[in-house]
C-alpha positions as CSV (number, residue, x, y, z in Angstrom):
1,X,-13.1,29.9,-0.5
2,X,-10.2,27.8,0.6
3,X,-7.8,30.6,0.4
4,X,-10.5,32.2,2.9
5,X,-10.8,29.5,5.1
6,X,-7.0,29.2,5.7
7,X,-6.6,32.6,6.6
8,X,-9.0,32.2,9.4
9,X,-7.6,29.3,10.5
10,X,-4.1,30.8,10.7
11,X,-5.2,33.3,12.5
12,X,-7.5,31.6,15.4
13,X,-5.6,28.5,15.8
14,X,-4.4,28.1,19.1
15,X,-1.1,28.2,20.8
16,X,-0.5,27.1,24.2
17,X,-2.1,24.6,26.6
18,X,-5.0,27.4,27.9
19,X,-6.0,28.6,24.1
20,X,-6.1,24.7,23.3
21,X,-8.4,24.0,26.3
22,X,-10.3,26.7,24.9
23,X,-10.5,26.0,21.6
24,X,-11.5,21.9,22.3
25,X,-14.0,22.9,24.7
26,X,-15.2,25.0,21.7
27,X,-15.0,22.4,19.2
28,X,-17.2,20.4,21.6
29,X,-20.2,22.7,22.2
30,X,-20.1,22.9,17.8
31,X,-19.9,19.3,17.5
32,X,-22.5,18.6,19.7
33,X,-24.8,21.3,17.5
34,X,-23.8,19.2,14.5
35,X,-25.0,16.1,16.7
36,X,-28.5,17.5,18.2
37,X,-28.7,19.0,14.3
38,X,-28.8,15.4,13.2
39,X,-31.3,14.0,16.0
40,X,-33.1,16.8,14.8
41,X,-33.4,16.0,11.2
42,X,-34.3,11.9,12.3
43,X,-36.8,13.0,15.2
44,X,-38.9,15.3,13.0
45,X,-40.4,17.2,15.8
46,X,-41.1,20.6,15.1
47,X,-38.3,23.6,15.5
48,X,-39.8,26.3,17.3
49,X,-41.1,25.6,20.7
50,X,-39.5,25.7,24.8
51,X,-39.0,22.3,23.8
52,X,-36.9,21.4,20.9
53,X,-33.5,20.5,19.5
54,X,-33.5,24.2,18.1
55,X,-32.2,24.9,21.6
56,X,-28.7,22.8,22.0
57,X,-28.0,23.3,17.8
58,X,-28.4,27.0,18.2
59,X,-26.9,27.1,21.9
60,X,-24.0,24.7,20.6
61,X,-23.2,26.9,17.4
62,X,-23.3,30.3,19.5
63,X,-21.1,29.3,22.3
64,X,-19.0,27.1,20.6
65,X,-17.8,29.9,18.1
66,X,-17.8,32.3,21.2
67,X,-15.1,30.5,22.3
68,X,-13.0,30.6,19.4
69,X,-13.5,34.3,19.4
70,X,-12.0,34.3,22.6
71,X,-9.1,32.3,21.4
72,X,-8.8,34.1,18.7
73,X,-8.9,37.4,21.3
74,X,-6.0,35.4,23.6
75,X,-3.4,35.7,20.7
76,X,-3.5,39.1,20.8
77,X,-3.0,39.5,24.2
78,X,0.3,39.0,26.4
79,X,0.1,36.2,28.1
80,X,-0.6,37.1,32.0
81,X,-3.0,36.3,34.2
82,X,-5.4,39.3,34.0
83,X,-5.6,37.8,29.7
84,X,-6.2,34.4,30.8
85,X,-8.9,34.9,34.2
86,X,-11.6,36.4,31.5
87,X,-10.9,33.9,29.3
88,X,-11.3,30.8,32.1
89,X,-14.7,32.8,33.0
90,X,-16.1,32.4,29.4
91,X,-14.4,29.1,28.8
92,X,-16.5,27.3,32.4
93,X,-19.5,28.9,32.2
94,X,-20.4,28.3,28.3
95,X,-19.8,24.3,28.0
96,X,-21.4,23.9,31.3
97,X,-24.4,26.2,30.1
98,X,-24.5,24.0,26.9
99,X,-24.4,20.9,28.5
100,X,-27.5,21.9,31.1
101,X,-29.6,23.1,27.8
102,X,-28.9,19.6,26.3
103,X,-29.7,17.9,29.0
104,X,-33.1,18.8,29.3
105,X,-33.8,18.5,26.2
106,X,-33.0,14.9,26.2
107,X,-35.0,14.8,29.6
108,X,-37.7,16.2,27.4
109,X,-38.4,19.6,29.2
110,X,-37.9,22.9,28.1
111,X,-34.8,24.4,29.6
112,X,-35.6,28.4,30.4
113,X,-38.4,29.9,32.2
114,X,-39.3,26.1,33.4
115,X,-40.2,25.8,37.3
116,X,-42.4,23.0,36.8
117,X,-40.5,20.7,39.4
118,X,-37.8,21.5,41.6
119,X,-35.2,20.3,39.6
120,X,-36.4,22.5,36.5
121,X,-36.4,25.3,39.1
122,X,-32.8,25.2,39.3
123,X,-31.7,23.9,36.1
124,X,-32.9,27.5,35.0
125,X,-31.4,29.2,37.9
126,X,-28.2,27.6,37.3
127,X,-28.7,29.2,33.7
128,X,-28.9,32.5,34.7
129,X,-26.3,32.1,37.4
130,X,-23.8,30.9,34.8
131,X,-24.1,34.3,32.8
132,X,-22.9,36.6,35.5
133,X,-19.3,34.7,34.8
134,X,-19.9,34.9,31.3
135,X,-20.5,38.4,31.1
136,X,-18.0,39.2,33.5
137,X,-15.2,37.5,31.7
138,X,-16.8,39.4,28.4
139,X,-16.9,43.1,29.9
140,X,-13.2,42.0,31.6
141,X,-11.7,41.1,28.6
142,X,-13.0,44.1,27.0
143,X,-11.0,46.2,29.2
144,X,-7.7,43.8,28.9
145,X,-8.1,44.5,25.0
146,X,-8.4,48.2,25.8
147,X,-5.4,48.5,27.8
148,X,-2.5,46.0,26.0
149,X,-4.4,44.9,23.1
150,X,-1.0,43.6,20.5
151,X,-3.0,43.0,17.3
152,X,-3.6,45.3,14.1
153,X,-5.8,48.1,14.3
154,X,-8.3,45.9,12.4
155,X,-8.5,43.5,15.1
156,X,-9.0,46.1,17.2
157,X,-11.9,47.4,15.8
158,X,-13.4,43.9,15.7
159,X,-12.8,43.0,19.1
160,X,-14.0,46.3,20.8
161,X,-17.0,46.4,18.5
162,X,-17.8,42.5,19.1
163,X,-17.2,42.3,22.6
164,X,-19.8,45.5,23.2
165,X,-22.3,44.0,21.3
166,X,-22.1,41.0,23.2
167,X,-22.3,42.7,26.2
168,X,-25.3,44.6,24.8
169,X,-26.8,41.6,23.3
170,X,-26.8,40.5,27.2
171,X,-29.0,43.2,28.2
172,X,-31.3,42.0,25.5
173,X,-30.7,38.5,27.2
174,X,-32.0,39.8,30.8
175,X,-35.0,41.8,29.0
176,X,-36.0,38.6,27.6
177,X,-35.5,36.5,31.1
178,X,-37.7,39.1,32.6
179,X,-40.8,38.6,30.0
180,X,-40.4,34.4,30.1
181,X,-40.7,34.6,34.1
182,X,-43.6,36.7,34.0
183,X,-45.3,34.7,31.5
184,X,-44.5,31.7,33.8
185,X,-45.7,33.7,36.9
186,X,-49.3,34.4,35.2
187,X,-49.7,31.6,33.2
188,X,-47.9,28.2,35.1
189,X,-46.8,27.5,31.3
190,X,-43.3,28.0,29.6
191,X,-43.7,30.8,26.8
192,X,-43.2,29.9,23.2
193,X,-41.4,33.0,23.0
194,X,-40.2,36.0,23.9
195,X,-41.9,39.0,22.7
196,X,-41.5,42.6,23.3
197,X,-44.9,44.1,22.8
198,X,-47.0,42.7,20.1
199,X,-44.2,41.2,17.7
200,X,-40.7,42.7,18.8
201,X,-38.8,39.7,18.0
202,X,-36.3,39.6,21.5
203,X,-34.0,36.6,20.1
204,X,-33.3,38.2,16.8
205,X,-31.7,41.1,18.5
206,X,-30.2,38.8,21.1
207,X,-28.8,36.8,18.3
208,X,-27.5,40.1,15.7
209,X,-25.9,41.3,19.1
210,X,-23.8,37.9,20.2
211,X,-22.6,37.7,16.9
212,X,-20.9,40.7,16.3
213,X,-17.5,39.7,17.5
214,X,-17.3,36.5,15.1
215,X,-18.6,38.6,11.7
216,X,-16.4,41.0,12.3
217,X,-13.5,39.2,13.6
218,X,-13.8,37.0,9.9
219,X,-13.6,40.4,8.3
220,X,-10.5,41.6,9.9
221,X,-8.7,38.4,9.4
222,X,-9.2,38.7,5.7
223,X,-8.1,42.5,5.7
224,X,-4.7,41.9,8.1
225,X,-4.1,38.9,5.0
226,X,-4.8,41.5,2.4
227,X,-3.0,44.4,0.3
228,X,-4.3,47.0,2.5
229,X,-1.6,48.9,4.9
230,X,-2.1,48.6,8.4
231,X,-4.2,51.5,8.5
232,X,-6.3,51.4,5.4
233,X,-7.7,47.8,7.4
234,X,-8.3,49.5,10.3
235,X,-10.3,52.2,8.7
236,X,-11.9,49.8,6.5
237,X,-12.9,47.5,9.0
238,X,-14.3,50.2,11.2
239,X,-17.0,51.2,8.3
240,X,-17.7,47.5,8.9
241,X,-18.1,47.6,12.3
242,X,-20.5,50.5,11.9
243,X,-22.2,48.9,9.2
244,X,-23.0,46.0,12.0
245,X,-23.6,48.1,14.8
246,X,-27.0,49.9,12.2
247,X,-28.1,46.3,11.3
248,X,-27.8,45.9,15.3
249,X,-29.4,49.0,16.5
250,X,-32.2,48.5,13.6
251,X,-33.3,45.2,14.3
252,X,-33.0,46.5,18.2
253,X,-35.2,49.6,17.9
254,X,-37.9,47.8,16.2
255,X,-38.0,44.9,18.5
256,X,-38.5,47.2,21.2
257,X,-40.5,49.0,19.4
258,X,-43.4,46.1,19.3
259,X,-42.8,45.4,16.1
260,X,-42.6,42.3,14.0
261,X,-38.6,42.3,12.1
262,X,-40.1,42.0,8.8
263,X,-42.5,45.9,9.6
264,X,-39.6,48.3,10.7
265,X,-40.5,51.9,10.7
266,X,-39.0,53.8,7.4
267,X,-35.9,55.4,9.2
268,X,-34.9,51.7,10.7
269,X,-35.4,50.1,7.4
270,X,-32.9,52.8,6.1
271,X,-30.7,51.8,8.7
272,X,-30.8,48.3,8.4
273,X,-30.5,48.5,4.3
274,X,-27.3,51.2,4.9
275,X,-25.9,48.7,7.4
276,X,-26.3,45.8,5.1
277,X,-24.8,47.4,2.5
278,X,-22.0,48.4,4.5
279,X,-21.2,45.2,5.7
280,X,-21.5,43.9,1.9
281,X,-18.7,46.7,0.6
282,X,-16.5,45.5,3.4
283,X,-16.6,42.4,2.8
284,X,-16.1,42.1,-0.8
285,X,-13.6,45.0,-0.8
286,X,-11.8,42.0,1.9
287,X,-12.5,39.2,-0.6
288,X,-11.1,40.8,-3.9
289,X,-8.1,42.3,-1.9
290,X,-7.2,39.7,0.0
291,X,-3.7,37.8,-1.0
292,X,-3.2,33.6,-1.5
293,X,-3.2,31.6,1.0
294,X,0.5,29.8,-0.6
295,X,1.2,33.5,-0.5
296,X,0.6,34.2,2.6
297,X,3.3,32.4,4.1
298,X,6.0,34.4,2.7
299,X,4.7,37.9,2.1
300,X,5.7,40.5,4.1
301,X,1.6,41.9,4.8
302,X,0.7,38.7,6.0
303,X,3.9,38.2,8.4
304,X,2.7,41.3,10.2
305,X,-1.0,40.6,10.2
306,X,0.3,36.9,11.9
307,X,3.2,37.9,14.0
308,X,1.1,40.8,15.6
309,X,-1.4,38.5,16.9
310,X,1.6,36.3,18.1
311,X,0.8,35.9,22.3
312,X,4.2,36.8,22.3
313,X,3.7,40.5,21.0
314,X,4.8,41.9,18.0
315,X,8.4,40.6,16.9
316,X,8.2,37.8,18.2
């Protein structure tokens, strides 16, 4: 597990004065999950609910590691302006996001849908405001990747596949704006949730689809550090990517289907076990094939995993 751990940290450590700013304001937002985590713990107050820690521990942990994705992202990229823009849209808009969730939950208010008071009112437009940057610097760095992306073709797969599902898990997002305003509009009440339907659990899709990019940028790490050519980890990794994308469109199409995650239809339960076990193949085929970390240093398969994701280029 250490051996694991170093590999990761090899490969999304960051270099340079921008990927640092990044990665602290990163560090932050998951800090400050492990804080409201604790607060949490002492205040006893229940988890579910528009008002609870759940929000700035959850919010904390998603954006937090969102930003070391992008970091992780940056080191693949040259190092020009049209890399870094994207990057500085993602790295504003997500502490500044985190810090308004927080906030109201300290003020002891829910934080989305709430247009109780005119403050509330734009505390939550503010939210949604802040994820037209976010996305933006998402679907912008998507493109970068696609036109002078430096890394393996492992860490290609992941970032393509990752940064799509975020962008799809932001349609999710909007879906799920649209049902909490309603319910505000015809009720005066924040929502306790977010349903599509009777049971289609909104957040759980949301939360597969934001995700994608940090599973499957762990996998790929692991395989670029591993006794796999160049290619077999590309190849490898793209079985894992569509592995994630079936759990993903599974949990999806029953959500917006009306129904609950744990009653799938029999074809998405196929899906979502075929996924799962995709995923699981992948990853221990990564585990068991993956070289020592002491190793690492000096072998030849690991020097062009790490010099390949260099924000020099290749060679460098």
């Amino acid at each position: 597990m250490n051996a694991l751990a170093v590999h990761v940290w090899r490969a999304v450590r960051p270099v340079g004065t921008y990927q640092r700013l990044l990665w602290w304001a990163g560090t932050l937002l998951l800090a400050s999950a492990v804080v409201h985590g604790v607060v949490a713990a002492v205040d006893g107050s229940p988890w579910w609910g528009p008002v609870s820690w759940r929000k700035p521990i959850t919010f904390g942990l998603s954006l937090g590691l969102l930003l070391w994705a992008v970091v992780w992202i940056l080191r693949q990229l040259p190092e020009r302006w049209w890399a870094r823009v994207p990057a500085g849209l993602i790295g504003f808009s997500a502490p500044v996001e985190g810090v308004l969730i927080a906030m109201q939950r300290w003020r002891g208010v829910a934080s989305h849908f709430n247009q109780v008071t005119p403050f509330d009112s734009a505390i939550w437009s503010a939210l949604g405001t802040l994820i037209i940057p976010l996305t933006l610097g998402v679907a912008w760095l998507l493109v970068a990747s696609l036109v002078r992306f430096r890394g393996t073709p492992a860490s290609r797969v992941a970032v393509m596949a990752g940064l799509a599902g975020i962008l799809a898990a932001g349609v999710i997002g909007r879906d799920m704006a649209a049902i909490g305003e309603a319910a505000f509009a015809a009720t005066g009440q924040v929502p306790r949730d977010e349903l599509i339907g009777a049971a289609g659990s909104a957040k759980l899709a949301h939360f597969v689809g934001l995700h994608a990019v940090q599973v499957l940028a762990v996998l790929a790490i692991v395989l670029n550090a591993g006794r796999l050519s160049a290619r077999a980890a590309g190849l490898v990794t793209l079985v894992g990517a569509a592995g994630y994308a079936a759990v993903f469109g599974a949990v999806t199409a029953t959500a917006y289907a009306g129904r609950a995650p744990y009653s799938p239809t029999v074809a998405m339960s196929l899906l979502l076990v075929g996924g799962v076990l995709a995923l699981a193949a992948v990853a221990v085929l990564a585990v068991t094939r993956r070289l020592p970390a002491d190793a690492s240093l000096s072998s030849p398969i690991e020097g062009r995993a790490m010099t390949t994701v260099h924000p020099g280029g290749a060679g460098r």
